[in-house]
N, CA and C atoms as a LAMMPS dump frame, in Angstrom:
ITEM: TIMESTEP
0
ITEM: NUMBER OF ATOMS
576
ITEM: BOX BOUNDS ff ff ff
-5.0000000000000000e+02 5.0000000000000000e+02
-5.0000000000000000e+02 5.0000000000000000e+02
-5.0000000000000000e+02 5.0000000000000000e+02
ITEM: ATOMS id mol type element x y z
1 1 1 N -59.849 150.352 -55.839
2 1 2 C -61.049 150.787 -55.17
3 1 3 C -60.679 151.855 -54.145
4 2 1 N -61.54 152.99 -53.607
5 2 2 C -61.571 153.896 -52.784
6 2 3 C -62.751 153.951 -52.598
7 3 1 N -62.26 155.118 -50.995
8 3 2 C -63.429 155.431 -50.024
9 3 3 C -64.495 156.565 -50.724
10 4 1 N -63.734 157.738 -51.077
11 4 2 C -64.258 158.587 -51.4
12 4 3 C -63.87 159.512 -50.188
13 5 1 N -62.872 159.285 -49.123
14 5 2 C -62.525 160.52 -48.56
15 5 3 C -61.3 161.131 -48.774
16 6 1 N -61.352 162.174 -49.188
17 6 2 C -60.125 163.049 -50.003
18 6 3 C -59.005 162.957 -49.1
19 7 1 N -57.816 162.427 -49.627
20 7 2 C -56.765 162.816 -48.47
21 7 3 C -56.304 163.793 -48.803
22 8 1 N -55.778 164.41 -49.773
23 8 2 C -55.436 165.843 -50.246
24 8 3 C -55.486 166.39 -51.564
25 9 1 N -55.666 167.788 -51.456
26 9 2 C -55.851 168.385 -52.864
27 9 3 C -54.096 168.061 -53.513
28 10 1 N -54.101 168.483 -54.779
29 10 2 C -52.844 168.47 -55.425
30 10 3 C -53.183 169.749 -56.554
31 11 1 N -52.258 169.915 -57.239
32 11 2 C -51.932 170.76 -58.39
33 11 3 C -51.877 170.337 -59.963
34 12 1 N -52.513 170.811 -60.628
35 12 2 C -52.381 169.994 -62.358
36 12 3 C -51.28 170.87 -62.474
37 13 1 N -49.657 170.181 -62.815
38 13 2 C -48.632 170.652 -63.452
39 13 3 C -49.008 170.951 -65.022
40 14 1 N -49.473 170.21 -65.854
41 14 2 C -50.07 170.372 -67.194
42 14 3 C -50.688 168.624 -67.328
43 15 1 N -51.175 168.856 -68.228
44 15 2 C -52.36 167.927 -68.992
45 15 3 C -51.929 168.002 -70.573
46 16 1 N -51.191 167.098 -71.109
47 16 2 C -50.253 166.702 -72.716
48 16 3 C -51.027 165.893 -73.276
49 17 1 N -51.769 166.605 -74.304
50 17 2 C -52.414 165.359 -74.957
51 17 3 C -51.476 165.307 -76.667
52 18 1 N -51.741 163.576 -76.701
53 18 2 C -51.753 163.322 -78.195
54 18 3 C -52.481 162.875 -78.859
55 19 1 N -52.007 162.037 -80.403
56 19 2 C -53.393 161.437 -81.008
57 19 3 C -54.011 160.447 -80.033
58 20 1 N -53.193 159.786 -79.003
59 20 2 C -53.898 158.431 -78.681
60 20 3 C -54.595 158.293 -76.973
61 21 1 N -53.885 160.031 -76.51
62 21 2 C -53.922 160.04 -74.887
63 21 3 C -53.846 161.256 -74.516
64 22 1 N -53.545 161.025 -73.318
65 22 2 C -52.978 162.353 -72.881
66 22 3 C -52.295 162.156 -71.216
67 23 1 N -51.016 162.795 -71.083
68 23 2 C -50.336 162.955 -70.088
69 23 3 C -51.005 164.078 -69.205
70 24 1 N -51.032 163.576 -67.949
71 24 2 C -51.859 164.393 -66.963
72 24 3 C -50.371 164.116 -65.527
73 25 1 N -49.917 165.115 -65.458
74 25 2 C -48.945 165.616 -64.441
75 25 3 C -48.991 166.118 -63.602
76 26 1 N -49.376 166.085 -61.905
77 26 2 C -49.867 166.249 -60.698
78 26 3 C -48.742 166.696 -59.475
79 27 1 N -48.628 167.98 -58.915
80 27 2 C -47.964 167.877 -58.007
81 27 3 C -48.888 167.888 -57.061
82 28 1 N -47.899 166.786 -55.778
83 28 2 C -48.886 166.22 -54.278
84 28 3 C -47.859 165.819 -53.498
85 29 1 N -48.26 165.886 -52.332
86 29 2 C -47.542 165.316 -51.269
87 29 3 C -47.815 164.042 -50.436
88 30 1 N -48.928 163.356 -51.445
89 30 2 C -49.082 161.77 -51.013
90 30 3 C -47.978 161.284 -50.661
91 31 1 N -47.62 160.248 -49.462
92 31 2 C -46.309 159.259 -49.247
93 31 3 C -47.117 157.816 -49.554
94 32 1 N -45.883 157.591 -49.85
95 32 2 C -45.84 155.719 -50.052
96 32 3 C -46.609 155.369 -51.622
97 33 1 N -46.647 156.545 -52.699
98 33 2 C -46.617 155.802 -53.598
99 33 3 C -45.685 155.366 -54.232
100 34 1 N -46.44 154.613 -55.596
101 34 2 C -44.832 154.222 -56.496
102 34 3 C -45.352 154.026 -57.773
103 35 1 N -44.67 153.754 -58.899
104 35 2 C -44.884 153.282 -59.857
105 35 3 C -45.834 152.048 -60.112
106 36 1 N -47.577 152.401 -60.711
107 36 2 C -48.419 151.585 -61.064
108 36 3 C -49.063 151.346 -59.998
109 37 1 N -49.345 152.209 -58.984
110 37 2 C -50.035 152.444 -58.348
111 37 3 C -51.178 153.344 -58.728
112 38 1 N -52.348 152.54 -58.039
113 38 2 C -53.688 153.593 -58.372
114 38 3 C -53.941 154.752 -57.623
115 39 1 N -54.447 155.479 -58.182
116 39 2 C -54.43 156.806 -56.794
117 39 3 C -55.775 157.385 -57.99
118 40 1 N -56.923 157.915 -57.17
119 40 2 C -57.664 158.692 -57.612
120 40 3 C -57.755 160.235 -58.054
121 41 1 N -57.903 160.527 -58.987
122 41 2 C -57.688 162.154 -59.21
123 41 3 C -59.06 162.265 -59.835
124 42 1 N -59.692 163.49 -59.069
125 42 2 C -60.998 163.826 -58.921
126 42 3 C -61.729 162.79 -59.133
127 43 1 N -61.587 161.798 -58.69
128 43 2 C -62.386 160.446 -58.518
129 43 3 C -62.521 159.277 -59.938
130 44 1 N -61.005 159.928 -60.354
131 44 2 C -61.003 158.757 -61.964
132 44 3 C -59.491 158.26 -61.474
133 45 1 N -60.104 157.071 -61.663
134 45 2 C -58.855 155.906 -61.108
135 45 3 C -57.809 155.932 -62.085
136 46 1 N -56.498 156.365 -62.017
137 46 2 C -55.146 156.476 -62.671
138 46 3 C -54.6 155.676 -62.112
139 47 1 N -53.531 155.277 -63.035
140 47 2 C -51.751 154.263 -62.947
141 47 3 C -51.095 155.345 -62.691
142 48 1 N -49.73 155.637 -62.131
143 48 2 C -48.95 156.463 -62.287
144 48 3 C -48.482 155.523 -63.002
145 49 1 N -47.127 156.076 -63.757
146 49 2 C -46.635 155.515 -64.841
147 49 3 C -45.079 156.808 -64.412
148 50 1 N -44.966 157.558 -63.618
149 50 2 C -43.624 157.96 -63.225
150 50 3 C -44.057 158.684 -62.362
151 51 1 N -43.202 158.761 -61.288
152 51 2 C -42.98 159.42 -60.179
153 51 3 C -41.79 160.196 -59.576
154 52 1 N -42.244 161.231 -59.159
155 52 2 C -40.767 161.829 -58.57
156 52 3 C -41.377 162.962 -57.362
157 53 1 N -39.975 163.353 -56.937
158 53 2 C -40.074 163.918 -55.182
159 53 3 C -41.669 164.28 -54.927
160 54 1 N -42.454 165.356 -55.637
161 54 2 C -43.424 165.689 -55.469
162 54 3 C -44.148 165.534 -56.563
163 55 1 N -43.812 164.792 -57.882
164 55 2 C -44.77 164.829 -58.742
165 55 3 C -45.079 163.637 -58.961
166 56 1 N -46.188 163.36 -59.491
167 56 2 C -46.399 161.773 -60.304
168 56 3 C -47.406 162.43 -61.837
169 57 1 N -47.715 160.8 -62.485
170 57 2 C -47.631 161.498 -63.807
171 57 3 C -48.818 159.593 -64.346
172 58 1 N -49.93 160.423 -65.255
173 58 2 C -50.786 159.177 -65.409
174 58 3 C -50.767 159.803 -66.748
175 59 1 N -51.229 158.293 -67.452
176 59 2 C -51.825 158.602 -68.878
177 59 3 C -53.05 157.884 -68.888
178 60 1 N -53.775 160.03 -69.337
179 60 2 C -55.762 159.199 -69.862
180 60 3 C -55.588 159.057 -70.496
181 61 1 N -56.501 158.071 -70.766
182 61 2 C -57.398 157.547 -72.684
183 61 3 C -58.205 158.496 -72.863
184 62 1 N -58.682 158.139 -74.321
185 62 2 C -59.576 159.152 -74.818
186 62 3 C -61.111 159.051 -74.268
187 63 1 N -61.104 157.669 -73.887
188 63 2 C -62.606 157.57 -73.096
189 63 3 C -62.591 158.046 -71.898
190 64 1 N -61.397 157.978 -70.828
191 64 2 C -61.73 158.756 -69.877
192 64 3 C -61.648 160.586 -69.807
193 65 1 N -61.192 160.832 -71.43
194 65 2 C -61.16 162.21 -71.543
195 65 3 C -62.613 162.98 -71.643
196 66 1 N -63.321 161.926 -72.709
197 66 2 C -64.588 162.099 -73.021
198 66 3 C -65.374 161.79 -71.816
199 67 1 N -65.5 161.385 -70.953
200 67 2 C -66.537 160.908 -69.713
201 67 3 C -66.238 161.526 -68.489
202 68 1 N -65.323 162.007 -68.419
203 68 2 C -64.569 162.966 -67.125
204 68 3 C -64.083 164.17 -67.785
205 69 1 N -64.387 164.914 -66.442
206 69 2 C -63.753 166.43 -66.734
207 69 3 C -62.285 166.581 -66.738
208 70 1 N -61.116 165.615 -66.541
209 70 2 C -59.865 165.68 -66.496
210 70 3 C -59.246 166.34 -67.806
211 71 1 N -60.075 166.391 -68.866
212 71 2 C -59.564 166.961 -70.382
213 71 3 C -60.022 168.657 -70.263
214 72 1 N -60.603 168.955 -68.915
215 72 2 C -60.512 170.296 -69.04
216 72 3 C -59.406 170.853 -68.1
217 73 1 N -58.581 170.239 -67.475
218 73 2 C -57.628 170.522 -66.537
219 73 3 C -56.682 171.457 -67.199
220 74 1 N -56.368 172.419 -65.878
221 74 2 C -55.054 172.842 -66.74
222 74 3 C -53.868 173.598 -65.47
223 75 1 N -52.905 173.727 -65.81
224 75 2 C -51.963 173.984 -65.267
225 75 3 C -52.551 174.849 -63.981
226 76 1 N -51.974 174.81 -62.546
227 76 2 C -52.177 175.196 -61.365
228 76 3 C -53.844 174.816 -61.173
229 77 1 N -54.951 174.228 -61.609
230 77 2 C -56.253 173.765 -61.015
231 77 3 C -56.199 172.516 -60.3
232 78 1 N -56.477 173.076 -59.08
233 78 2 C -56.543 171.572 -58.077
234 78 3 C -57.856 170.707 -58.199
235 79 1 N -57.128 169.496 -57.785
236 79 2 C -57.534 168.195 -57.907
237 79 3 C -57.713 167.15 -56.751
238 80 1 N -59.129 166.555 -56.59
239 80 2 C -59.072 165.63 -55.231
240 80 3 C -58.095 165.109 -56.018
241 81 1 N -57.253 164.379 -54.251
242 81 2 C -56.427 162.876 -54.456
243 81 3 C -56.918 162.193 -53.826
244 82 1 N -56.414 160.818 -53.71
245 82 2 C -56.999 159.723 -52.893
246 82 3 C -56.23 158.247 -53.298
247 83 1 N -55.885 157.665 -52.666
248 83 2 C -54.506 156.696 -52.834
249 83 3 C -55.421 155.831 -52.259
250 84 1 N -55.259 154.602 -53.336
251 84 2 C -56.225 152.806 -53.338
252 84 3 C -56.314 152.743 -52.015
253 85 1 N -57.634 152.076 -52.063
254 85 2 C -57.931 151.2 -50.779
255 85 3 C -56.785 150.116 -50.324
256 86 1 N -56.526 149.895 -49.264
257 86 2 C -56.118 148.56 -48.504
258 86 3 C -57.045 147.757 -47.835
259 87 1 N -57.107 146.486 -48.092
260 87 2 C -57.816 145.81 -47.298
261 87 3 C -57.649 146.025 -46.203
262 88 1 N -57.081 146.969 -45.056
263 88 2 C -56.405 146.503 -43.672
264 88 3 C -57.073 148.286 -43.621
265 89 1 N -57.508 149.328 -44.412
266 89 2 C -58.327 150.1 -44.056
267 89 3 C -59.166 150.157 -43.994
268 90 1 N -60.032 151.324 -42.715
269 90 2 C -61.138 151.669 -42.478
270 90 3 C -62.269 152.361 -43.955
271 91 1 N -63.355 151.714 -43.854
272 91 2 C -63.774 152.145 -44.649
273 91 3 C -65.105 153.225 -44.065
274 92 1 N -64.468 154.505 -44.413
275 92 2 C -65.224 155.487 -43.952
276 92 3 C -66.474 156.348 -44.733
277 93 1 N -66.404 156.002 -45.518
278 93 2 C -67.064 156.81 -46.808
279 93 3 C -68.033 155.719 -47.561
280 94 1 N -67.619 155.454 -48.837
281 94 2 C -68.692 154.074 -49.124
282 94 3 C -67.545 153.502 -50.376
283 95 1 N -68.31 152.227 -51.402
284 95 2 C -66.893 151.846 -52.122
285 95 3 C -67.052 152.6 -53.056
286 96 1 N -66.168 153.199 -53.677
287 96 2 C -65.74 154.003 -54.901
288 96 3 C -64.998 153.317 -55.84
289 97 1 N -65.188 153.19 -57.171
290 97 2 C -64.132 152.22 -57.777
291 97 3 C -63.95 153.223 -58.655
292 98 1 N -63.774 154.54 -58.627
293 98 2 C -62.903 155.329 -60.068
294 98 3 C -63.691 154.9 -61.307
295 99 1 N -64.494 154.253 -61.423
296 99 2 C -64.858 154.218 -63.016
297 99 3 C -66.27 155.509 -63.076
298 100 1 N -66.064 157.021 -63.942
299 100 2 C -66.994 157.802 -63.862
300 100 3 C -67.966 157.7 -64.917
301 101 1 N -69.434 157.54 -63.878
302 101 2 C -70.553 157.286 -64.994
303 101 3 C -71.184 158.793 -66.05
304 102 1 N -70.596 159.836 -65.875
305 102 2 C -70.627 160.763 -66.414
306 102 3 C -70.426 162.185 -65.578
307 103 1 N -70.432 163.529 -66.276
308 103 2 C -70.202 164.727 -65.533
309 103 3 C -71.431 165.393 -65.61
310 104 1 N -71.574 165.92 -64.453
311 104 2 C -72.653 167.071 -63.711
312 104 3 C -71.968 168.285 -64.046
313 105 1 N -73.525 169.603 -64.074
314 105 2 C -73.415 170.352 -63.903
315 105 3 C -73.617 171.776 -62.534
316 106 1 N -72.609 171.833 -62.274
317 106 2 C -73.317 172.647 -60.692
318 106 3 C -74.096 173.731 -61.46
319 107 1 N -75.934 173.603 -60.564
320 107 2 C -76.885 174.538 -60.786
321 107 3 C -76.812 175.391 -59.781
322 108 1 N -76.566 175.352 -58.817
323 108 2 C -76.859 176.118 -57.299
324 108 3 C -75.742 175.837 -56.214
325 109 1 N -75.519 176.985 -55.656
326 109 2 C -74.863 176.415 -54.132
327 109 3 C -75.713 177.455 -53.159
328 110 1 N -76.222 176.693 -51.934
329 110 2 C -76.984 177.42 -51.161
330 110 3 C -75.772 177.456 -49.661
331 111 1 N -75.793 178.26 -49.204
332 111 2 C -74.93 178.364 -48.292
333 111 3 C -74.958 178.427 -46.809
334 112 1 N -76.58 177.976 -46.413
335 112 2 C -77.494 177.669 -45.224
336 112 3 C -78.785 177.227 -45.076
337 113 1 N -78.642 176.22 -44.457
338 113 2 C -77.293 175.254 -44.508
339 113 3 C -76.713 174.56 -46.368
340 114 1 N -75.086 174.282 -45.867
341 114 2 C -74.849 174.115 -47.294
342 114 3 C -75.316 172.792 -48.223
343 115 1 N -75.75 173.388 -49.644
344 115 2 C -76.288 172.342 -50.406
345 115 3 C -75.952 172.883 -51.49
346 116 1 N -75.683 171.502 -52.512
347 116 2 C -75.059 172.073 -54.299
348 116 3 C -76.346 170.945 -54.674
349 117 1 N -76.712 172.074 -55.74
350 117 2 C -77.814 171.077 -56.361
351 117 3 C -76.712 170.852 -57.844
352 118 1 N -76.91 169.626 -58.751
353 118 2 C -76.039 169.173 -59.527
354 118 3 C -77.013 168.804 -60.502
355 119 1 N -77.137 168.923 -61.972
356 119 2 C -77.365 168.77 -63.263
357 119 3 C -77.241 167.296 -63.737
358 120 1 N -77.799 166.15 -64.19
359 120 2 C -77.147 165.249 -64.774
360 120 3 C -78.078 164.67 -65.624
361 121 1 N -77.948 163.479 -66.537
362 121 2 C -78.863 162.815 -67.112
363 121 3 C -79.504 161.731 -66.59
364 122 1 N -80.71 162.003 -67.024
365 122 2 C -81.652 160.572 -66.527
366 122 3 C -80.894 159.407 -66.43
367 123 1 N -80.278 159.311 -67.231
368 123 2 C -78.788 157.848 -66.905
369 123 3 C -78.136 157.835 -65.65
370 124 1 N -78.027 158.619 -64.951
371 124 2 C -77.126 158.879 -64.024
372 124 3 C -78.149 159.358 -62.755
373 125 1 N -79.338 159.675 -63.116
374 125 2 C -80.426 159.859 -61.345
375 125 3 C -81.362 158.462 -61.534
376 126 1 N -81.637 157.972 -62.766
377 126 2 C -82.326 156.567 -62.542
378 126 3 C -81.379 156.033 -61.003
379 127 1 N -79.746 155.712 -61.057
380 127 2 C -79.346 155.103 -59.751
381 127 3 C -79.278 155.693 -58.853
382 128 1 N -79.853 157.1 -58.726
383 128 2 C -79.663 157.527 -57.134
384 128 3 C -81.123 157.429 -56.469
385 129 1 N -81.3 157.487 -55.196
386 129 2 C -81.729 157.385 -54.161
387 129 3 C -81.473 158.521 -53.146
388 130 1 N -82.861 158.733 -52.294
389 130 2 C -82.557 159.721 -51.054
390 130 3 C -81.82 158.706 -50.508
391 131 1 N -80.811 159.717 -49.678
392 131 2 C -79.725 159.06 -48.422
393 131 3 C -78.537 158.227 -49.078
394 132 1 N -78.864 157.873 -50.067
395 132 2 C -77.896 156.804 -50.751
396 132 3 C -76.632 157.821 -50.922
397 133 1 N -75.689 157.16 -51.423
398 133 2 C -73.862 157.669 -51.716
399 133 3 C -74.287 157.692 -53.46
400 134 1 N -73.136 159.054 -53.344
401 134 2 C -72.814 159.252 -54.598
402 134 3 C -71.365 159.874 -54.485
403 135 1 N -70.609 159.632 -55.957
404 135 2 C -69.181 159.872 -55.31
405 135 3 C -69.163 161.514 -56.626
406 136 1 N -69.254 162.597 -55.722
407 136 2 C -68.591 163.787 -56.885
408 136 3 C -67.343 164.176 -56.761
409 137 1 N -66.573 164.386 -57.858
410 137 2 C -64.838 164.548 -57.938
411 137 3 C -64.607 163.659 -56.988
412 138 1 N -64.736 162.507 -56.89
413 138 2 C -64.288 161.483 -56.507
414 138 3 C -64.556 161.583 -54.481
415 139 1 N -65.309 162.643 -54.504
416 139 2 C -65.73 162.711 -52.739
417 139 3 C -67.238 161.855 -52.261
418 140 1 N -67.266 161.109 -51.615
419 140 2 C -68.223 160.344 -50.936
420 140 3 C -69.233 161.173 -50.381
421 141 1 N -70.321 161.059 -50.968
422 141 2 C -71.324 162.018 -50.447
423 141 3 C -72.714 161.12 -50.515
424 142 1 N -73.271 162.159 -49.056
425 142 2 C -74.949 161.321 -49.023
426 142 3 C -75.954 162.365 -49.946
427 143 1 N -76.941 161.338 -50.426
428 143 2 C -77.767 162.463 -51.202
429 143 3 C -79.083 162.984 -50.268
430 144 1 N -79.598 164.08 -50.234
431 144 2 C -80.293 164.745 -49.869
432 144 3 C -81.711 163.712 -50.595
433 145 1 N -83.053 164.585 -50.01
434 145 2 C -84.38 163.839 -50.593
435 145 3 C -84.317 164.554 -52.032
436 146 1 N -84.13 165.823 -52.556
437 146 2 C -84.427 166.392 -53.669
438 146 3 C -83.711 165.454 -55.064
439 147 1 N -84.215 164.907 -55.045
440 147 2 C -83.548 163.758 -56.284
441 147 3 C -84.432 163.958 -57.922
442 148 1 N -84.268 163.939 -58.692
443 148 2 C -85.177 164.495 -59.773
444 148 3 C -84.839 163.58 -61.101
445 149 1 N -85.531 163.872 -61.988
446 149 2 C -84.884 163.159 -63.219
447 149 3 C -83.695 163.765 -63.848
448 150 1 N -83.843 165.347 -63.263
449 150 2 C -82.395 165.382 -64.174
450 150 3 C -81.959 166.448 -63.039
451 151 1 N -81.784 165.643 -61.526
452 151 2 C -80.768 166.799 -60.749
453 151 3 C -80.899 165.786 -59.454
454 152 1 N -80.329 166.302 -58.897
455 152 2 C -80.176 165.811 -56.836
456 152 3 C -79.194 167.296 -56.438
457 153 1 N -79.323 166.624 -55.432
458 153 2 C -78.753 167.91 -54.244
459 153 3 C -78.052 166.702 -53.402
460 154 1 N -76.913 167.282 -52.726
461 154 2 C -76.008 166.691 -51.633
462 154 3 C -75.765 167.87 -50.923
463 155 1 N -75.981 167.819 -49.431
464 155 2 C -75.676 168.628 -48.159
465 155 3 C -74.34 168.397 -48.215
466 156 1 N -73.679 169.578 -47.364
467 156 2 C -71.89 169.425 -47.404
468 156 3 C -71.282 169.885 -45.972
469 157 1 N -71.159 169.012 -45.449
470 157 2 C -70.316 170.007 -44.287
471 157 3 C -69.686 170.529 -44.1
472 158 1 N -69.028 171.452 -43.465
473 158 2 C -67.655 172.186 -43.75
474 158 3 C -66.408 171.898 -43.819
475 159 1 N -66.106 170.652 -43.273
476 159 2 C -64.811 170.09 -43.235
477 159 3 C -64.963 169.603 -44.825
478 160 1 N -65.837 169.241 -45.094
479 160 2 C -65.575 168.826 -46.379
480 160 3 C -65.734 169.72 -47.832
481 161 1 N -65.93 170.971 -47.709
482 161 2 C -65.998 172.009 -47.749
483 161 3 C -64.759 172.681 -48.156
484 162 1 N -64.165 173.069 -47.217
485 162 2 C -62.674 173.422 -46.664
486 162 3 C -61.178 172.434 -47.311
487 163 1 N -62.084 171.249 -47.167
488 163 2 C -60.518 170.15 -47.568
489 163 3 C -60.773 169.236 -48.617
490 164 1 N -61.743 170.091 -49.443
491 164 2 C -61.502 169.476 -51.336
492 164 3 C -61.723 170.45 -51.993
493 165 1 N -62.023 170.191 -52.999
494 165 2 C -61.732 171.027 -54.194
495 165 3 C -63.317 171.671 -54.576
496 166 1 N -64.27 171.388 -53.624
497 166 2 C -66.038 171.866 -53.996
498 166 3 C -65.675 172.831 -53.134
499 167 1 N -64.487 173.396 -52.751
500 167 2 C -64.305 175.135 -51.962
501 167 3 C -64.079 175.866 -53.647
502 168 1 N -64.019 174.948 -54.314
503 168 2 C -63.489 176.07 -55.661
504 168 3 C -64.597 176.221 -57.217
505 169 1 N -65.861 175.407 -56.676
506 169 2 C -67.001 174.749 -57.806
507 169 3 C -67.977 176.242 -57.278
508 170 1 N -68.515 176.243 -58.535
509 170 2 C -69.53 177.808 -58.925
510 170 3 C -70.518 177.151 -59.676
511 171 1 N -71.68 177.89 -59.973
512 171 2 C -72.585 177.16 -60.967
513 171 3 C -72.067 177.481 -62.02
514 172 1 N -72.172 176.381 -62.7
515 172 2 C -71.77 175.945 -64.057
516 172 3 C -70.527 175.235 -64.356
517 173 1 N -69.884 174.698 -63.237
518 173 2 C -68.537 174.194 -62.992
519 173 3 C -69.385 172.89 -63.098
520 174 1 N -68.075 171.786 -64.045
521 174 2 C -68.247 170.529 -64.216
522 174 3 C -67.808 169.536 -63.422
523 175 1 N -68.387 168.612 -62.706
524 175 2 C -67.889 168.009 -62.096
525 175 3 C -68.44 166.652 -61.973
526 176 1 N -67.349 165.247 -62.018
527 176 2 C -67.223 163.868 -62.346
528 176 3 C -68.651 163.533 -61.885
529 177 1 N -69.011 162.402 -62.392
530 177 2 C -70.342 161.762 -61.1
531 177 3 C -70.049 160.355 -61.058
532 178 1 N -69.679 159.433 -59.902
533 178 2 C -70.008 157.931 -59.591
534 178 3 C -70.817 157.789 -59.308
535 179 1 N -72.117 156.858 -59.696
536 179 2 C -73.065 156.529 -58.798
537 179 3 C -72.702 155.343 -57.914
538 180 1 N -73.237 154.607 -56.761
539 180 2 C -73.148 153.655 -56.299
540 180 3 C -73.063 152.39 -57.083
541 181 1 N -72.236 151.573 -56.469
542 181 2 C -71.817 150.436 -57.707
543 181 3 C -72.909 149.427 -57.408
544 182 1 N -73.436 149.341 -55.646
545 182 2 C -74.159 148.481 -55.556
546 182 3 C -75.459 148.892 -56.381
547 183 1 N -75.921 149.975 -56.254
548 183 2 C -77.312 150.332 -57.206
549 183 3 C -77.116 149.643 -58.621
550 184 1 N -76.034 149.655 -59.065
551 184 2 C -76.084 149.667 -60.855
552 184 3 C -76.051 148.303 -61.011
553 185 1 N -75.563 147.463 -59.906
554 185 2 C -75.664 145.752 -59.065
555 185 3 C -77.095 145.454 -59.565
556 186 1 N -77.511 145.874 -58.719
557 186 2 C -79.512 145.916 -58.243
558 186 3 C -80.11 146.042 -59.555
559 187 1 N -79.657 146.959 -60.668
560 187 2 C -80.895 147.214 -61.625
561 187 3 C -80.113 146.093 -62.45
562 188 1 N -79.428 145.544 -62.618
563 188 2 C -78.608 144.852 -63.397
564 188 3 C -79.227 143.526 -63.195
565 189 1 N -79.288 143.287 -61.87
566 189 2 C -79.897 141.947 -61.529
567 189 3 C -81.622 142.036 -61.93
568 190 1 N -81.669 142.939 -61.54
569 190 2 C -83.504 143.052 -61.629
570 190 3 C -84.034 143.131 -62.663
571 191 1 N -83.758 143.544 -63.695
572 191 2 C -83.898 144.352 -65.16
573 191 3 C -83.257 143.297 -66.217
574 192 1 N -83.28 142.465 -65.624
575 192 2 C -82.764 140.972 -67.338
576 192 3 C -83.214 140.641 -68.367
C-alpha cells in the first residue's frame, strides 16, 4: 500500500518484454530497498526481483501491461517512485494500493490556475466524486467539481508540478488511473 506522494522521479533503463512478461529496469536513488520489496512505479505496485547500486529491476505481467501505461515505457522516460507504506508512517495523501483501474487520456492543461482535465471511461468516473482522491501515475490527487461521465479535472499545485512526472504530460499523454478503494468498497456493498 502507498500514499500517493511521490518521493522521486527515476529513469526507465529499458522495458524487455517476452512471451510471458516483461522486464522493466529503473534507475533511482531510493535508499533502504531490497529484494521483493514493493515500490510503486507510476502508481503500479512492483516486486523488485534484483537490485543494484542505482538500479532495481521488476517483472510485469501481461495484465498489468494491458491496464497500465508501463508497456509504453522506454529507455530514459521518467517515472513516479514511491516505496510501500509502513505502518509507523504518516499518511499524507490518501491509501493507494497500486492496483490500476485503467488509463486516462490528458485532454487539457490550463495553466491558471493549474488544472489537467483527464479522459476516462464511465467505469472509472462512476467512482469519482467532487473533492474525493484519485491516484494519477500513482500521485494522490483531489478532484475538482468538473466530474463527467467520461472526464474530471484535478487542480495541481506547483510543488507537485515540479516534483513528478505531470511536469512532462501534454494532451494526449497516457496516464494510469486509481480510483479510491474506499468508493469501489461503497458500490460493492450497496449494489448486491
Amino acid at each position: 500500500m502507498f500514499t500517493g506522494l511521490i518521493e522521486e522521479t527515476g529513469k526507465v533503463v529499458y522495458l524487455k518484454r517476452s512471451s510471458t512478461s516483461a522486464e522493466l529496469v529503473v534507475k533511482s536513488s531510493l535508499t533502504g530497498l531490497k529484494n521483493g520489496d514493493s515500490v510503486a512505479v507510476n502508481g503500479v505496485c512492483q516486486t523488485i526481483k534484483w537490485l543494484r547500486e542505482d538500479t532495481f529491476a521488476c517483472d510485469v505481467l501481461p495484465e498489468t501491461l494491458r491496464v497500465t501505461n508501463l508497456g509504453g515505457l522506454g529507455p530514459g522516460v521518467e517515472v513516479n517512485l514511491e516505496r510501500a507504506l509502513m505502518l509507523s508512517d504518516r499518511l499524507g495523501g490518501h491509501l493507494v494500493n497500486g492496483h490500476i483501474d485503467g488509463t486516462g487520456i490528458i485532454r487539457t492543461i490550463i495553466r491558471d490556475p493549474l488544472s489537467i482535465e483527464i479522459g476516462v471511461s464511465p467505469e472509472i468516473t462512476r467512482f469519482l466524486v467532487s473533492k474525493g482522491s484519485v491516484a494519477i501515475d500513482g500521485i494522490s490527487l483531489t478532484l475538482g467539481p468538473d466530474v463527467t461521465k467520461d472526464s474530471f479535472k484535478v487542480y495541481i499545485i506547483p510543488h507537485t508540478m515540479e516534483n513528478t512526472c505531470l511536469r512532462n504530460v501534454r494532451p494526449g499523454s497516457n496516464v494510469n488511473i486509481e480510483v479510491d478503494i474506499l468508493a469501489k468498497y461503497v458500490d460493492k456493498l450497496t449494489n448486491r
